[in-house]
HTML snippet that shows the backbone in 3Dmol.js (N, CA, C, O; Angstrom):
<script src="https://3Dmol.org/build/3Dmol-min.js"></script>
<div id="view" style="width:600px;height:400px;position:relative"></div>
<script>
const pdb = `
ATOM      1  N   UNK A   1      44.385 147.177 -51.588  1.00  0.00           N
ATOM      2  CA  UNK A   1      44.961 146.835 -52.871  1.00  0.00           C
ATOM      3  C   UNK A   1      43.857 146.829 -53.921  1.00  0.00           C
ATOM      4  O   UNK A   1      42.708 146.883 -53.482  1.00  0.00           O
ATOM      5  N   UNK A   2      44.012 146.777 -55.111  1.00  0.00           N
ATOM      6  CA  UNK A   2      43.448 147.283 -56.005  1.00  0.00           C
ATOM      7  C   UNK A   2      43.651 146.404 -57.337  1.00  0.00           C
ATOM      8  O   UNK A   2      44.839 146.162 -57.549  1.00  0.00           O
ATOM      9  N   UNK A   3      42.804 145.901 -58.232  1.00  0.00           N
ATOM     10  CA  UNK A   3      43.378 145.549 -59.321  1.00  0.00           C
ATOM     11  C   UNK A   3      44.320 146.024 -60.245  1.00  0.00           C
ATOM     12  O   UNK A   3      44.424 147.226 -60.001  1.00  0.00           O
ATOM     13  N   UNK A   4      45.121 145.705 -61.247  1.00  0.00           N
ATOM     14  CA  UNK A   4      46.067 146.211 -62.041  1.00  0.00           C
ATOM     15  C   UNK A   4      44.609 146.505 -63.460  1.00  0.00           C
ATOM     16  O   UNK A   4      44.073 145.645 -64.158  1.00  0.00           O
ATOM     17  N   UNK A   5      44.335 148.146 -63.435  1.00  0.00           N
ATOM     18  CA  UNK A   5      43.645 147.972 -64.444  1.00  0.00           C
ATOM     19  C   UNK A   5      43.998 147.698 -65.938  1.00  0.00           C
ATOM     20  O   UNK A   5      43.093 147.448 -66.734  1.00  0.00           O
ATOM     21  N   UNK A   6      44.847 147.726 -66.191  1.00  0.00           N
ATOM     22  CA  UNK A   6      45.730 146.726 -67.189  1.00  0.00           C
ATOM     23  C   UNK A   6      45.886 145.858 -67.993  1.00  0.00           C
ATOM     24  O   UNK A   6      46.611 145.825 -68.987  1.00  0.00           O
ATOM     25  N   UNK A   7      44.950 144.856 -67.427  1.00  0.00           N
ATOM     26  CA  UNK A   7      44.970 143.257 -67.549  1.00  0.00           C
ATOM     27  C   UNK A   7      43.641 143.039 -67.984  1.00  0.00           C
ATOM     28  O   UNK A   7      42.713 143.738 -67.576  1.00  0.00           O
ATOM     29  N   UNK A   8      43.487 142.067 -68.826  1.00  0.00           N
ATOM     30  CA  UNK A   8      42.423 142.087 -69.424  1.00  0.00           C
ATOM     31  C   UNK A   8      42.320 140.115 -69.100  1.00  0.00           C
ATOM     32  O   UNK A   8      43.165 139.292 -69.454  1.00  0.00           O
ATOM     33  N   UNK A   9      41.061 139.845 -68.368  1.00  0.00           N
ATOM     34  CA  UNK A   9      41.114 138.590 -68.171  1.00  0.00           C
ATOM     35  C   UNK A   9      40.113 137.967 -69.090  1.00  0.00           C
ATOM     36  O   UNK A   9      39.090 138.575 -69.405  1.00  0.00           O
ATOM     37  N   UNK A  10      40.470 136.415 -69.651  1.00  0.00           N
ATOM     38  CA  UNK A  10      39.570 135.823 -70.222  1.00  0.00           C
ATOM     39  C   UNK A  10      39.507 134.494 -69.915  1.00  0.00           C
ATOM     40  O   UNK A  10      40.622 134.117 -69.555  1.00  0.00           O
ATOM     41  N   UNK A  11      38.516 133.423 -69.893  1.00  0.00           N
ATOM     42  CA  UNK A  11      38.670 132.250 -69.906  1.00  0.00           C
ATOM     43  C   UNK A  11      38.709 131.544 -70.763  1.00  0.00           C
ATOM     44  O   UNK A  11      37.697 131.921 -71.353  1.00  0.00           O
ATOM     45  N   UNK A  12      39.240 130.473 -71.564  1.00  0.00           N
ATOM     46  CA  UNK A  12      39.420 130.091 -72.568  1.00  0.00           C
ATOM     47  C   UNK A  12      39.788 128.929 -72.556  1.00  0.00           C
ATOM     48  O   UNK A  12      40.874 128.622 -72.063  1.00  0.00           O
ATOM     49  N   UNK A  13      38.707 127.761 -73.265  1.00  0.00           N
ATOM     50  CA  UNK A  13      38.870 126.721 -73.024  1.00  0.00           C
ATOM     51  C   UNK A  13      39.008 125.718 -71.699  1.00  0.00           C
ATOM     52  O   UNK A  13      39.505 124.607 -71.515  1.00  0.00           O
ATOM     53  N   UNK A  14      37.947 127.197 -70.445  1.00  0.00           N
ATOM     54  CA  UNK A  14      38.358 126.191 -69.023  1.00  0.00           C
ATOM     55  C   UNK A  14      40.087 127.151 -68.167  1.00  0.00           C
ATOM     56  O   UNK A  14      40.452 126.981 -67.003  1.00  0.00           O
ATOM     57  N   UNK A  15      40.579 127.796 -68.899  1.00  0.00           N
ATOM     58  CA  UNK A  15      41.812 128.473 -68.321  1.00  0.00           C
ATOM     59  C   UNK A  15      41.718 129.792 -68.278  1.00  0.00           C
ATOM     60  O   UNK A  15      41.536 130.460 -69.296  1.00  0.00           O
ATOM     61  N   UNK A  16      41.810 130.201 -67.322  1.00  0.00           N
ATOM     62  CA  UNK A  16      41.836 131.814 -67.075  1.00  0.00           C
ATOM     63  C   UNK A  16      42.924 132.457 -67.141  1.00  0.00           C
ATOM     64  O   UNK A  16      43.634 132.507 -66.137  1.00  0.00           O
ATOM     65  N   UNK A  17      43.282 133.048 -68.241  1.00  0.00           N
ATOM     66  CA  UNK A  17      44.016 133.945 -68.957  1.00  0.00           C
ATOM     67  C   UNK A  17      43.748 135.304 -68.442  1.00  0.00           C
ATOM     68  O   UNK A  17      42.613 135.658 -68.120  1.00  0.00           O
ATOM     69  N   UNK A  18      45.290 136.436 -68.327  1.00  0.00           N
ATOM     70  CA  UNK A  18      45.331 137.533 -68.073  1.00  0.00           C
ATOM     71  C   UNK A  18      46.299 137.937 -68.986  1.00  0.00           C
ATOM     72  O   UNK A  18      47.346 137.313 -69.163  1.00  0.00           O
ATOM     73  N   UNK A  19      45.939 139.132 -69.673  1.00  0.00           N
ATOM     74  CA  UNK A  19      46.529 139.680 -70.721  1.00  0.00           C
ATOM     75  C   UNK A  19      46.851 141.110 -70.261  1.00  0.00           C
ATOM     76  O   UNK A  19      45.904 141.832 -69.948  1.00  0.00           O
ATOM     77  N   UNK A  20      48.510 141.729 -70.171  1.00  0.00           N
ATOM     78  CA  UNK A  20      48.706 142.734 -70.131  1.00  0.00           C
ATOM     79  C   UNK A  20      48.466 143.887 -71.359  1.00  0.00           C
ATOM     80  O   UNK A  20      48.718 143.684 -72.547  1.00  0.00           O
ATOM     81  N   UNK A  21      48.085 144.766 -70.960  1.00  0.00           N
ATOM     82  CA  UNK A  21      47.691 146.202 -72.266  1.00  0.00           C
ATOM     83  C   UNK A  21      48.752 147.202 -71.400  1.00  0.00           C
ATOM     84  O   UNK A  21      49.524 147.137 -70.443  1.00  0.00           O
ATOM     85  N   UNK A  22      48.120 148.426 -72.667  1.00  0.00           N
ATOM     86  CA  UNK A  22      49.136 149.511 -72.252  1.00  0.00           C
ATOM     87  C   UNK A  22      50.528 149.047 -71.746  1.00  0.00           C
ATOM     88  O   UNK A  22      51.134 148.032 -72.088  1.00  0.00           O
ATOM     89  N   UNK A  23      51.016 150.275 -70.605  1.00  0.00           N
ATOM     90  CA  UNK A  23      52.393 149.934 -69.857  1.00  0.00           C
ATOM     91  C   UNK A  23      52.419 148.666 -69.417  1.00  0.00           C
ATOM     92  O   UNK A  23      53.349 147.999 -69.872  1.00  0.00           O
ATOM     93  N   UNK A  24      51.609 148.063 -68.592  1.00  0.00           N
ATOM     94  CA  UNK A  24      51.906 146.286 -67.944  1.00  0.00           C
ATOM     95  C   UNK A  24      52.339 146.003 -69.327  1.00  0.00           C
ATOM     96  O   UNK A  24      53.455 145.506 -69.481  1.00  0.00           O
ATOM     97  N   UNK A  25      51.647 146.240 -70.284  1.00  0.00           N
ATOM     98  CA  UNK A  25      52.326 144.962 -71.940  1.00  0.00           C
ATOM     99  C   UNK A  25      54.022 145.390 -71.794  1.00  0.00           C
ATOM    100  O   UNK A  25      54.812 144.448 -71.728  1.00  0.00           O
ATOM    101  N   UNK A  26      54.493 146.613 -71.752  1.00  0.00           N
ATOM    102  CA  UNK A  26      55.547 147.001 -71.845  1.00  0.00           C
ATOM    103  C   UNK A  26      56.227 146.603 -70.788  1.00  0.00           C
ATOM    104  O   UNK A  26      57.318 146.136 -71.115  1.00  0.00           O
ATOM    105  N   UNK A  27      56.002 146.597 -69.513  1.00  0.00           N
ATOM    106  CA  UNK A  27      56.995 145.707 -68.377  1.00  0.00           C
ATOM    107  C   UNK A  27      56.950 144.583 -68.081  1.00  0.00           C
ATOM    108  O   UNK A  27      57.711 143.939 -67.358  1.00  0.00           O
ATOM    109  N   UNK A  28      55.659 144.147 -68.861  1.00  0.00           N
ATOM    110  CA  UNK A  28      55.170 142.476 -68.410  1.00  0.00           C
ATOM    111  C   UNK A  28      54.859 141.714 -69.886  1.00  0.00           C
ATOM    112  O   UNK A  28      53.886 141.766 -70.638  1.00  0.00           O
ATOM    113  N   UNK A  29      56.209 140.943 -69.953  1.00  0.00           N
ATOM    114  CA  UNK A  29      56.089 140.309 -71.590  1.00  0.00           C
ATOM    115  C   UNK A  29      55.650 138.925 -71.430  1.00  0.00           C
ATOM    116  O   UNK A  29      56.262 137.981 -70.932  1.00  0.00           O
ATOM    117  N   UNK A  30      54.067 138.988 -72.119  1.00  0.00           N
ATOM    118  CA  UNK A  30      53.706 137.391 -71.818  1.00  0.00           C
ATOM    119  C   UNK A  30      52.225 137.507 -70.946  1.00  0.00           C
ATOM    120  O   UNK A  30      51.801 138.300 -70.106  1.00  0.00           O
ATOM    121  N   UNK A  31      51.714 136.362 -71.566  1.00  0.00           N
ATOM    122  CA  UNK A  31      50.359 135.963 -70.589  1.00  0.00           C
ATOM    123  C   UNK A  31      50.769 135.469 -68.952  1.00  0.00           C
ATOM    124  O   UNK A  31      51.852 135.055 -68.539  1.00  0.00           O
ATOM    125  N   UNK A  32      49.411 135.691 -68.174  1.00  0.00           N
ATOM    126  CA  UNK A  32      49.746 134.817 -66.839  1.00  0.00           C
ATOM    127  C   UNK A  32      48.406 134.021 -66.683  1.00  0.00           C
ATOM    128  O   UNK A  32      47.413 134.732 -66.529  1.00  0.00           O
ATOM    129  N   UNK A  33      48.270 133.089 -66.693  1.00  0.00           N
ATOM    130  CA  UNK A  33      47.228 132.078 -66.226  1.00  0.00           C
ATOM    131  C   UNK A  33      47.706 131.801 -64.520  1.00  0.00           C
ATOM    132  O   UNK A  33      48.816 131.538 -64.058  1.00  0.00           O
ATOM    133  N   UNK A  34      46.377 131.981 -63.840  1.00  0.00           N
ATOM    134  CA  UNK A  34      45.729 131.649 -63.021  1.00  0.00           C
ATOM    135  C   UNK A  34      44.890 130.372 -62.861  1.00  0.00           C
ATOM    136  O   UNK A  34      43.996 129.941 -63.590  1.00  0.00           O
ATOM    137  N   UNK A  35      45.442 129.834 -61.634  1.00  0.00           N
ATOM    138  CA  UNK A  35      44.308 128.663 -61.390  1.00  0.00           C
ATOM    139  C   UNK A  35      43.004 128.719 -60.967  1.00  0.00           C
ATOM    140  O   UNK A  35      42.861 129.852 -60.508  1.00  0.00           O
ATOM    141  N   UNK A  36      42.201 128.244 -60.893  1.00  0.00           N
ATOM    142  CA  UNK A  36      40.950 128.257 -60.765  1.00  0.00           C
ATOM    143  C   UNK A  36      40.359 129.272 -59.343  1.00  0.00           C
ATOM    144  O   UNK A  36      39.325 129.941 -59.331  1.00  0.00           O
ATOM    145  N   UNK A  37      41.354 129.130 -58.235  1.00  0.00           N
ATOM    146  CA  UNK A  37      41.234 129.463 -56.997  1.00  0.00           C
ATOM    147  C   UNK A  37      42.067 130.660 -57.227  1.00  0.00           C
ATOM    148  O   UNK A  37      41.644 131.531 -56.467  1.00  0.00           O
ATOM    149  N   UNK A  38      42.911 131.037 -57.823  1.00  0.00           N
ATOM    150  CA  UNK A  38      43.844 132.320 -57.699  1.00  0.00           C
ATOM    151  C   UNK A  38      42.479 133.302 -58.785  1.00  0.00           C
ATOM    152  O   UNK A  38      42.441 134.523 -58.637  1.00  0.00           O
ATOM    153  N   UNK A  39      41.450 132.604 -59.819  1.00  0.00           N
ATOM    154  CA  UNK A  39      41.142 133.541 -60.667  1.00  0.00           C
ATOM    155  C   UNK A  39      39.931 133.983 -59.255  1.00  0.00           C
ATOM    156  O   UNK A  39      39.925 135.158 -58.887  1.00  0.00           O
ATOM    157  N   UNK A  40      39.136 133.139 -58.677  1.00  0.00           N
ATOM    158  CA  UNK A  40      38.546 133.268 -57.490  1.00  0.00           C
ATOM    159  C   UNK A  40      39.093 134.613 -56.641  1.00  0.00           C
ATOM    160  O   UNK A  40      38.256 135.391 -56.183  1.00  0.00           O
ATOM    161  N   UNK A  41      40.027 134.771 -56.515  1.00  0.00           N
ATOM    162  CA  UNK A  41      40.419 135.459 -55.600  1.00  0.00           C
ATOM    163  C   UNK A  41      40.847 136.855 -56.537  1.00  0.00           C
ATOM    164  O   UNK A  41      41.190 137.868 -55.927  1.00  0.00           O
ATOM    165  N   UNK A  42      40.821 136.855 -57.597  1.00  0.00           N
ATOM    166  CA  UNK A  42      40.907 138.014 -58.769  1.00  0.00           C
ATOM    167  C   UNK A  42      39.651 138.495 -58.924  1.00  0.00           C
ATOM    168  O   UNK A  42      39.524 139.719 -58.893  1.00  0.00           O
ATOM    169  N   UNK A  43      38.696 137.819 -59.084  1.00  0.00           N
ATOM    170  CA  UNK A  43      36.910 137.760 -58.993  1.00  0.00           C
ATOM    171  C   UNK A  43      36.749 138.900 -57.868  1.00  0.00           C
ATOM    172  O   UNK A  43      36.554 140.088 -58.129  1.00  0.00           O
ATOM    173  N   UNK A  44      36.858 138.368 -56.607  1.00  0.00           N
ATOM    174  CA  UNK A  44      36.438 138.614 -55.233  1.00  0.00           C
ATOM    175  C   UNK A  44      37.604 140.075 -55.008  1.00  0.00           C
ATOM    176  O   UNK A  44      37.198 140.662 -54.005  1.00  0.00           O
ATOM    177  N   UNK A  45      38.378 140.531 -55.365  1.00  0.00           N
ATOM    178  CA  UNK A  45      39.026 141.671 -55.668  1.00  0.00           C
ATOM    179  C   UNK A  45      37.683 142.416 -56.294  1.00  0.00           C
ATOM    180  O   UNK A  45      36.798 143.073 -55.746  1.00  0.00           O
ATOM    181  N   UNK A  46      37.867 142.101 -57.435  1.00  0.00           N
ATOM    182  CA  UNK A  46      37.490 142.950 -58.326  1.00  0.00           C
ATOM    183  C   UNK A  46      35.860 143.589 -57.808  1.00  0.00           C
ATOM    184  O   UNK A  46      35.343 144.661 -58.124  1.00  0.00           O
ATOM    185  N   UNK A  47      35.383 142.620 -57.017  1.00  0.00           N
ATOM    186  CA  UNK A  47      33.945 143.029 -56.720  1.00  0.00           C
ATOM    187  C   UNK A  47      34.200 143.620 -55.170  1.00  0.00           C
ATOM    188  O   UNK A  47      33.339 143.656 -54.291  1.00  0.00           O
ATOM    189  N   UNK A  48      35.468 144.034 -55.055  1.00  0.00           N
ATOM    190  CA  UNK A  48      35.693 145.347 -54.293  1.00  0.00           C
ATOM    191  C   UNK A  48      36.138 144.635 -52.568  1.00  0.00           C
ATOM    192  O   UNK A  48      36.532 145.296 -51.607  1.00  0.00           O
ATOM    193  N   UNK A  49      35.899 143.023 -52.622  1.00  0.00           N
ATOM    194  CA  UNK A  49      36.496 142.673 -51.456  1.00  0.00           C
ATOM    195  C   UNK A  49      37.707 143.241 -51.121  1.00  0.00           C
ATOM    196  O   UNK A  49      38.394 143.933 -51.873  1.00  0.00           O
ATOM    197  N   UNK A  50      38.000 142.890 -49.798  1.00  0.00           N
ATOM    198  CA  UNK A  50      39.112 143.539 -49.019  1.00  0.00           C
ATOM    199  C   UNK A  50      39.910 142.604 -49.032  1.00  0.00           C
ATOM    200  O   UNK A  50      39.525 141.643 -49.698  1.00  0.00           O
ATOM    201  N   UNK A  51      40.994 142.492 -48.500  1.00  0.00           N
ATOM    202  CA  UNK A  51      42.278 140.988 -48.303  1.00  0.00           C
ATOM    203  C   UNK A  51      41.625 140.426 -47.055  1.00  0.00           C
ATOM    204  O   UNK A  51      41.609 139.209 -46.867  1.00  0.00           O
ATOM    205  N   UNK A  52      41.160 141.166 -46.313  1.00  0.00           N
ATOM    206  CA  UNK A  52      40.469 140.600 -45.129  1.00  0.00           C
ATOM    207  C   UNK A  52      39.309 139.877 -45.211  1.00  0.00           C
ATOM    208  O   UNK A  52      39.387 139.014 -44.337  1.00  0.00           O
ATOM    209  N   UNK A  53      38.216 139.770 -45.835  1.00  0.00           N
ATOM    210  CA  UNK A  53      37.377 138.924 -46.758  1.00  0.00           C
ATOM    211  C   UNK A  53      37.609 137.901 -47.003  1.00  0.00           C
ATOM    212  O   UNK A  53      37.003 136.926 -46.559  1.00  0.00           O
ATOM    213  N   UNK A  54      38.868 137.868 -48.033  1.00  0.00           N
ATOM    214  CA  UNK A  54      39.166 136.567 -48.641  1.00  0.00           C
ATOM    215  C   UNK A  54      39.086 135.351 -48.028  1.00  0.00           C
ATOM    216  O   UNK A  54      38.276 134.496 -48.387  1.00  0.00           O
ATOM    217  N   UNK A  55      39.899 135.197 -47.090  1.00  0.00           N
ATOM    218  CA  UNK A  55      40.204 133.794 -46.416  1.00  0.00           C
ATOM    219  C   UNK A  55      38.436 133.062 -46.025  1.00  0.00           C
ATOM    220  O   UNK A  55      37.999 131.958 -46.347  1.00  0.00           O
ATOM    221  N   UNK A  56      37.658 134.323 -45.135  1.00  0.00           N
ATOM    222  CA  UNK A  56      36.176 133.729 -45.000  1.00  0.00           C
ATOM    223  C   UNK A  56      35.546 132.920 -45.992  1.00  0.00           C
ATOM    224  O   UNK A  56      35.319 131.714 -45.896  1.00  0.00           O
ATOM    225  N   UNK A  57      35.277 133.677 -46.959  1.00  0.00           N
ATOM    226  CA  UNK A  57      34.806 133.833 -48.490  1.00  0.00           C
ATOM    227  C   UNK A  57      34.939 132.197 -48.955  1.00  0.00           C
ATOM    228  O   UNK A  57      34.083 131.324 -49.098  1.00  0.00           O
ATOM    229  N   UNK A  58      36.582 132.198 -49.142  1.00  0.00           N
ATOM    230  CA  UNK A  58      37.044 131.392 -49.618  1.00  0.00           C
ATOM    231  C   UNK A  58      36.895 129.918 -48.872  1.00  0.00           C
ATOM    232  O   UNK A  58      36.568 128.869 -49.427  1.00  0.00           O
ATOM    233  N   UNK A  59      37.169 130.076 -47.689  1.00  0.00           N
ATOM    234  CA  UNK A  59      36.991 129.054 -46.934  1.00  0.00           C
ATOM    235  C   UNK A  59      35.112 128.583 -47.259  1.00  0.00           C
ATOM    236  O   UNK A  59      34.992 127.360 -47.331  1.00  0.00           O
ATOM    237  N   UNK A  60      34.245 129.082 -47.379  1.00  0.00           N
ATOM    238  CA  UNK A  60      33.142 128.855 -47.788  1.00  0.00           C
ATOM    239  C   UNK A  60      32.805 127.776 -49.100  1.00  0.00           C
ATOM    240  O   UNK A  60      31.910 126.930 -49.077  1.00  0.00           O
ATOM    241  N   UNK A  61      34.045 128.104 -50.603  1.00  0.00           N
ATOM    242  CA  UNK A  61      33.541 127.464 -50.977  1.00  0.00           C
ATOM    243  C   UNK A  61      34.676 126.588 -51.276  1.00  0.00           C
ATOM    244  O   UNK A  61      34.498 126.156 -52.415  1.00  0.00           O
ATOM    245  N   UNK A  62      36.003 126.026 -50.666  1.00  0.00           N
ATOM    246  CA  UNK A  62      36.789 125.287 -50.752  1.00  0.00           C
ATOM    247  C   UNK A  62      36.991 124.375 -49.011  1.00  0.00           C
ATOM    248  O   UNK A  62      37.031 124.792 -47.854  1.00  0.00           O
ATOM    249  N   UNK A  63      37.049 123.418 -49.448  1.00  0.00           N
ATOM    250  CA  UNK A  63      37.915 122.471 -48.681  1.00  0.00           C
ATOM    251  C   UNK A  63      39.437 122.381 -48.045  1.00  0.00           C
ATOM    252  O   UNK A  63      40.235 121.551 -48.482  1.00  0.00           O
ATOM    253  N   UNK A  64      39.690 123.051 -47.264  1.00  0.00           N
ATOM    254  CA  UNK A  64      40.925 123.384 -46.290  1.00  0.00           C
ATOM    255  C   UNK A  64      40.973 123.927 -45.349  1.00  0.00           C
ATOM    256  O   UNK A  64      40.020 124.619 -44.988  1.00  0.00           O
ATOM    257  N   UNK A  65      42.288 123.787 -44.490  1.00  0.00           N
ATOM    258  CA  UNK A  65      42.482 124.141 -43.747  1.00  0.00           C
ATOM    259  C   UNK A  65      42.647 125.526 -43.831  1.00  0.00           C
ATOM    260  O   UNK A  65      43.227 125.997 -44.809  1.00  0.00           O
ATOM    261  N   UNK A  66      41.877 126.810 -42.241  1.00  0.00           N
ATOM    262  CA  UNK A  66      41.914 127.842 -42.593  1.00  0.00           C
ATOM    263  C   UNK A  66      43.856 128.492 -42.315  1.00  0.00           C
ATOM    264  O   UNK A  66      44.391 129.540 -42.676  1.00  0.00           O
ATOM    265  N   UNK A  67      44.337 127.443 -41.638  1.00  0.00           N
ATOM    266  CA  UNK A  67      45.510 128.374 -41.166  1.00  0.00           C
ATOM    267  C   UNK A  67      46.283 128.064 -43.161  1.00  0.00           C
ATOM    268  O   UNK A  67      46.724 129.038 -43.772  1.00  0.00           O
ATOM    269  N   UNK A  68      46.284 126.650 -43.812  1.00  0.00           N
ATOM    270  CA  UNK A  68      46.809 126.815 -44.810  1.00  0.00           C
ATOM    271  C   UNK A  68      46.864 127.880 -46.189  1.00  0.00           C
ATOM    272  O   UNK A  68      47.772 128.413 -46.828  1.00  0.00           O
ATOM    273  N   UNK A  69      44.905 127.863 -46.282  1.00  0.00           N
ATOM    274  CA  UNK A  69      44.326 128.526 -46.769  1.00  0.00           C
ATOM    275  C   UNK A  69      45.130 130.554 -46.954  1.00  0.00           C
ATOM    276  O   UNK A  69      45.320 131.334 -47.887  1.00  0.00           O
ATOM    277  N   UNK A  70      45.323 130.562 -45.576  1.00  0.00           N
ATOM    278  CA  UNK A  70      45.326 132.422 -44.793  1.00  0.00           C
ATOM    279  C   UNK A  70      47.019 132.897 -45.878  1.00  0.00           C
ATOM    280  O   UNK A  70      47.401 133.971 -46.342  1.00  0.00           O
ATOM    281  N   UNK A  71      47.781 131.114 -45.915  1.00  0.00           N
ATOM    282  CA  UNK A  71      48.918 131.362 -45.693  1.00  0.00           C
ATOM    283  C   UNK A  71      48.923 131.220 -47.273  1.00  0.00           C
ATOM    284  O   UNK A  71      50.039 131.615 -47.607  1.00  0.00           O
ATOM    285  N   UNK A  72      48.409 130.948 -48.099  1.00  0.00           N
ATOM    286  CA  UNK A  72      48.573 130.516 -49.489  1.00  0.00           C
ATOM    287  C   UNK A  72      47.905 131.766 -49.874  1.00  0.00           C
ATOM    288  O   UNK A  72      48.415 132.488 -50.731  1.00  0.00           O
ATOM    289  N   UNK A  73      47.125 131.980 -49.470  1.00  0.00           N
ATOM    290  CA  UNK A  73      46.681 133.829 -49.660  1.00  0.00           C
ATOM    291  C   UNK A  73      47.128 134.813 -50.236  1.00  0.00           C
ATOM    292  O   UNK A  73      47.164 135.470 -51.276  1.00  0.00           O
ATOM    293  N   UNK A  74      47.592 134.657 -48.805  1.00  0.00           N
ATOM    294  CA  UNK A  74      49.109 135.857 -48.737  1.00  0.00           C
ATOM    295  C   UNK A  74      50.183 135.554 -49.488  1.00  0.00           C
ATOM    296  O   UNK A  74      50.707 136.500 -50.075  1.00  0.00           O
ATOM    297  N   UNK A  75      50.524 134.768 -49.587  1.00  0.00           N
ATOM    298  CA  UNK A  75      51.927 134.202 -50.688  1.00  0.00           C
ATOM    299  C   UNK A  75      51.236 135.136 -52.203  1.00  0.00           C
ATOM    300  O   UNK A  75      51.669 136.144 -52.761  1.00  0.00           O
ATOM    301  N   UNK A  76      49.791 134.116 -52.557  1.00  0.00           N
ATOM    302  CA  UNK A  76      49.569 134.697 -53.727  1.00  0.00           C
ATOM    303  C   UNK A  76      49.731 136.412 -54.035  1.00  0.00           C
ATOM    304  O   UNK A  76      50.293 137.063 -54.917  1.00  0.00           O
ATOM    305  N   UNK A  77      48.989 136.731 -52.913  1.00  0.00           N
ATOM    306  CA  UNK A  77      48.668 138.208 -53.121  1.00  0.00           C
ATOM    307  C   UNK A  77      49.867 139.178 -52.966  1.00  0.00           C
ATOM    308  O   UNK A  77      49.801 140.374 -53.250  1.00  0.00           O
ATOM    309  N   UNK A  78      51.100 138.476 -52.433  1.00  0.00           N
ATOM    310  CA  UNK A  78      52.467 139.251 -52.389  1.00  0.00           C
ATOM    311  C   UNK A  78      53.528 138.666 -53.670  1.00  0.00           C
ATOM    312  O   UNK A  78      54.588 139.264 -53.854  1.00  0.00           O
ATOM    313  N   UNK A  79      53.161 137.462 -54.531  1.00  0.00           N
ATOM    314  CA  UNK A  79      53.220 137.218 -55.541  1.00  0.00           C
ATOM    315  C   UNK A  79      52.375 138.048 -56.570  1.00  0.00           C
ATOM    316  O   UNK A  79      52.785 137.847 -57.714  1.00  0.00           O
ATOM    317  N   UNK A  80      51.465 138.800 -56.517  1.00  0.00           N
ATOM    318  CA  UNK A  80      50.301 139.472 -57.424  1.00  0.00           C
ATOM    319  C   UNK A  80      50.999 141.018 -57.456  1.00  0.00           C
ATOM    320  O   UNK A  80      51.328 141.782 -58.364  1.00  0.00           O
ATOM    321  N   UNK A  81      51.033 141.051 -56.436  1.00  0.00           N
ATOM    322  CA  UNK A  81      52.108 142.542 -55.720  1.00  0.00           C
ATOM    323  C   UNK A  81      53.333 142.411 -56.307  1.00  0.00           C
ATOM    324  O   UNK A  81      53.725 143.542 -56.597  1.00  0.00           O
ATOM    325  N   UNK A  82      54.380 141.314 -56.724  1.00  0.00           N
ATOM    326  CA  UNK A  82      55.042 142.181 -56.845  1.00  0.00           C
ATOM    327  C   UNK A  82      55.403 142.175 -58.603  1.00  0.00           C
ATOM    328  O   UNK A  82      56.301 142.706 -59.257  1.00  0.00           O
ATOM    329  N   UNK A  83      54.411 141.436 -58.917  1.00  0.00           N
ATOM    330  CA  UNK A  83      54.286 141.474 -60.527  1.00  0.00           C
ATOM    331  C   UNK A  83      53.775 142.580 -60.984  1.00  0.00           C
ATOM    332  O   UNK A  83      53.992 142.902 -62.152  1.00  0.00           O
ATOM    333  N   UNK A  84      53.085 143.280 -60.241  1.00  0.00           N
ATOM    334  CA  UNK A  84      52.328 144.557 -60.857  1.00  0.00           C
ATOM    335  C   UNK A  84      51.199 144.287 -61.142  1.00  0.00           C
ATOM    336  O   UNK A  84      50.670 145.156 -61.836  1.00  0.00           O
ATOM    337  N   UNK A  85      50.336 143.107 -60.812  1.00  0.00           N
ATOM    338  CA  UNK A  85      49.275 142.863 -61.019  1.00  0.00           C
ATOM    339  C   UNK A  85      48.147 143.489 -60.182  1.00  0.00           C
ATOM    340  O   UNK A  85      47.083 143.834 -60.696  1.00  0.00           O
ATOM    341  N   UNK A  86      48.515 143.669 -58.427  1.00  0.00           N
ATOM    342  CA  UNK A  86      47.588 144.181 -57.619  1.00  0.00           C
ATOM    343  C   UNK A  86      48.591 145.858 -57.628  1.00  0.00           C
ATOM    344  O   UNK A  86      49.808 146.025 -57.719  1.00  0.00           O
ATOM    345  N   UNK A  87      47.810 146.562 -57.535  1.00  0.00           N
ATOM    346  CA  UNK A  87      48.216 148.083 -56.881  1.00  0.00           C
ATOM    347  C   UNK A  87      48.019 148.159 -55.936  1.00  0.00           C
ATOM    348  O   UNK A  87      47.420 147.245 -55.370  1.00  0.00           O
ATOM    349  N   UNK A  88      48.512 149.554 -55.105  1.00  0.00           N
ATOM    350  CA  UNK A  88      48.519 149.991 -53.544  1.00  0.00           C
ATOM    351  C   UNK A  88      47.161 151.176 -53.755  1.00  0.00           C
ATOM    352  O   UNK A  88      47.239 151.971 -54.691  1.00  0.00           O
ATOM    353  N   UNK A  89      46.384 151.195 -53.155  1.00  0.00           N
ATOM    354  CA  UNK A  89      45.485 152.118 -53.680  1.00  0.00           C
ATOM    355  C   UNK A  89      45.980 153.315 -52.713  1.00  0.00           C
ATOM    356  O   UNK A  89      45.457 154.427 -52.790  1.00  0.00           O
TER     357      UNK A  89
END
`;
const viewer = $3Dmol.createViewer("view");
viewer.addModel(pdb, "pdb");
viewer.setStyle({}, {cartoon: {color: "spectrum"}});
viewer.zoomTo();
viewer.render();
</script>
């Protein structure tokens, strides 16, 4: 999977903001803020990690359980999927 090159992220005021351009502006009306740990995992995309990565990674610098962790993941990233935010490369 792949980022939505699209989206233009910023932080602002402490909140991580994603702004659709081009076509996403046209199918996707409206900002999406990310929490601190979902922009984490937008980060760790973008610097070319795999989905398989993540959970390690992450587990490194958060506090949880790994089976919760694996499973909140995946929710996000099939939530990211089907907004149009992640692509199928």
């Amino acid at each position: 999977m792949k980022l939505n090159p699209e989206l233009i992220h910023r932080n602002i005021i402490g909140e991580d903001i994603f702004i659709p351009i081009g076509q996403t502006a046209l199918e996707r009306n409206g900002v999406f803020v990310m929490s601190p740990v979902g922009a984490r995992i937008w980060e760790l995309l973008g610097e070319g990690k795999d989905t398989a990565e993540l959970v390690p990674l992450l587990l490194e610098e958060y506090e949880v359980e790994p089976e919760v962790l694996k499973a909140d993941v995946g929710e996000f990233l099939t939530e990211l999927s089907r907004l149009g935010l992640l692509l199928e490369e």
